[in-house]
N, C-alpha and C positions, 0 to 999 in steps of 0.2 A: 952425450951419451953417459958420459961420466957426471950427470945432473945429480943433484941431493933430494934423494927421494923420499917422500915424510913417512917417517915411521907407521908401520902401524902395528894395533896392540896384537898383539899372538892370539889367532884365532881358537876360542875354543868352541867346543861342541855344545849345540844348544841341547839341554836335558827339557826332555820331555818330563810332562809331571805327567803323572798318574793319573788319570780321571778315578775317581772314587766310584765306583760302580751305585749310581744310583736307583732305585725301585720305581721302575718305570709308568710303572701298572697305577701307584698309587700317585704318582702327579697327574696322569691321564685322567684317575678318577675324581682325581679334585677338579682338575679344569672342567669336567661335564658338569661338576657340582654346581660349580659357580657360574657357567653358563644358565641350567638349568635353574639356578637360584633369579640370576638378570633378568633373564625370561619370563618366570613368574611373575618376579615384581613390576615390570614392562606391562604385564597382560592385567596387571591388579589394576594400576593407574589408570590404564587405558577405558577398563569396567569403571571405574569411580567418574571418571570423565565424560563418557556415554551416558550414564546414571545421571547426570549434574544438568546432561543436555538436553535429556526425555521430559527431564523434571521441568527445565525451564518453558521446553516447547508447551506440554499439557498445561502448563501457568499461565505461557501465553495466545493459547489457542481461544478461551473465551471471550479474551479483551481482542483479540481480532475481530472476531465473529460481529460482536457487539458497535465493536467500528465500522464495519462491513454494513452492519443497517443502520445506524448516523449514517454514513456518507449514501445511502441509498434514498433517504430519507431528508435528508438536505438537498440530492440533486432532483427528486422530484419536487420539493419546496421553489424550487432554484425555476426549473421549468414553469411552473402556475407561477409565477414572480414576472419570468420573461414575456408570459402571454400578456398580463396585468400591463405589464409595461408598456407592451406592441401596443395596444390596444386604447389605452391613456394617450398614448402620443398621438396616437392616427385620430384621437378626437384632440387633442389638442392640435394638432394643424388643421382639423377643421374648422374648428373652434376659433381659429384667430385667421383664415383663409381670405382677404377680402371679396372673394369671389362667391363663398357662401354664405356672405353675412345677412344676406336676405330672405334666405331660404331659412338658414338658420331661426332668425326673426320672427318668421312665418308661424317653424314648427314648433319654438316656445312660446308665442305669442297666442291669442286668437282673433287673430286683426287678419284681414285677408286683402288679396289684390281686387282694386271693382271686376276687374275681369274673370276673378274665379266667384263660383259658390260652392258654398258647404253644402255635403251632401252628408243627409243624416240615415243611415240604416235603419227601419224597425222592424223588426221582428212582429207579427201581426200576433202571433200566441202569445209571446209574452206582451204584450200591449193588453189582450184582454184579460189575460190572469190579472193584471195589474190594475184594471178597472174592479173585478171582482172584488177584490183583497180589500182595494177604496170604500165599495157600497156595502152598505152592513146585511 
């Protein structure tokens, strides 16, 4: 009880300072100013930006276009290519089929089996115009 209590300094009164009465009105009107200023500037950039992006799109709307009928015009290329191809092939495994090879024969030949004949069409009109045309 009888402990050694540590000192302390003598309390004094905390003074209050004085606020300096400041003009309220006019910080208020700056801070609208220079929002109002951010804002603007915000709203400029933003047009500038928009503007840079219209421009780009119109720039590149004809070289689309233009791609659009290349690639329209290649894939019909592309199609008559794939027929061509079908078409080649399915005579080319004809073409080397051992099972056709005599028919084949046949149709580019004019040699025939003793057991077919050749049957020859004529047309009896033109047969006689073709006499006529002959005799003077």
């Amino acid at each position: 009880m009888n402990a050694i209590q540590p000192s302390r300094p003598p309390v004094q009164p905390i003074q209050k300072r004085r606020a300096a009465p400041r003009p309220k009105r006019h910080l208020r009107q700056r801070s609208y100013q220079v929002i109002a200023l951010e804002t603007t500037a915000k709203i400029a950039v933003n047009l500038v930006l928009c503007t840079a992006a219209v421009s780009a799109l119109v720039q590149l709307l004809p070289y689309h276009w233009t791609q659009q009928n290349r690639l329209r015009e290649v894939k019909t290329e592309v199609k008559l290519m794939e027929e061509r191809v079908e078409s080649l092939q399915s005579e080319f495994q004809r073409n080397f089929d051992p099972h056709q090879a005599h028919i084949i024969r046949q149709q580019q030949g004019y040699k025939f089996d003793p057991n077919q004949f050749p049957v020859v069409l004529v047309n009896p009109d033109v047969q006689k115009a073709e006499i006529l045309n002959v005799l003077p």
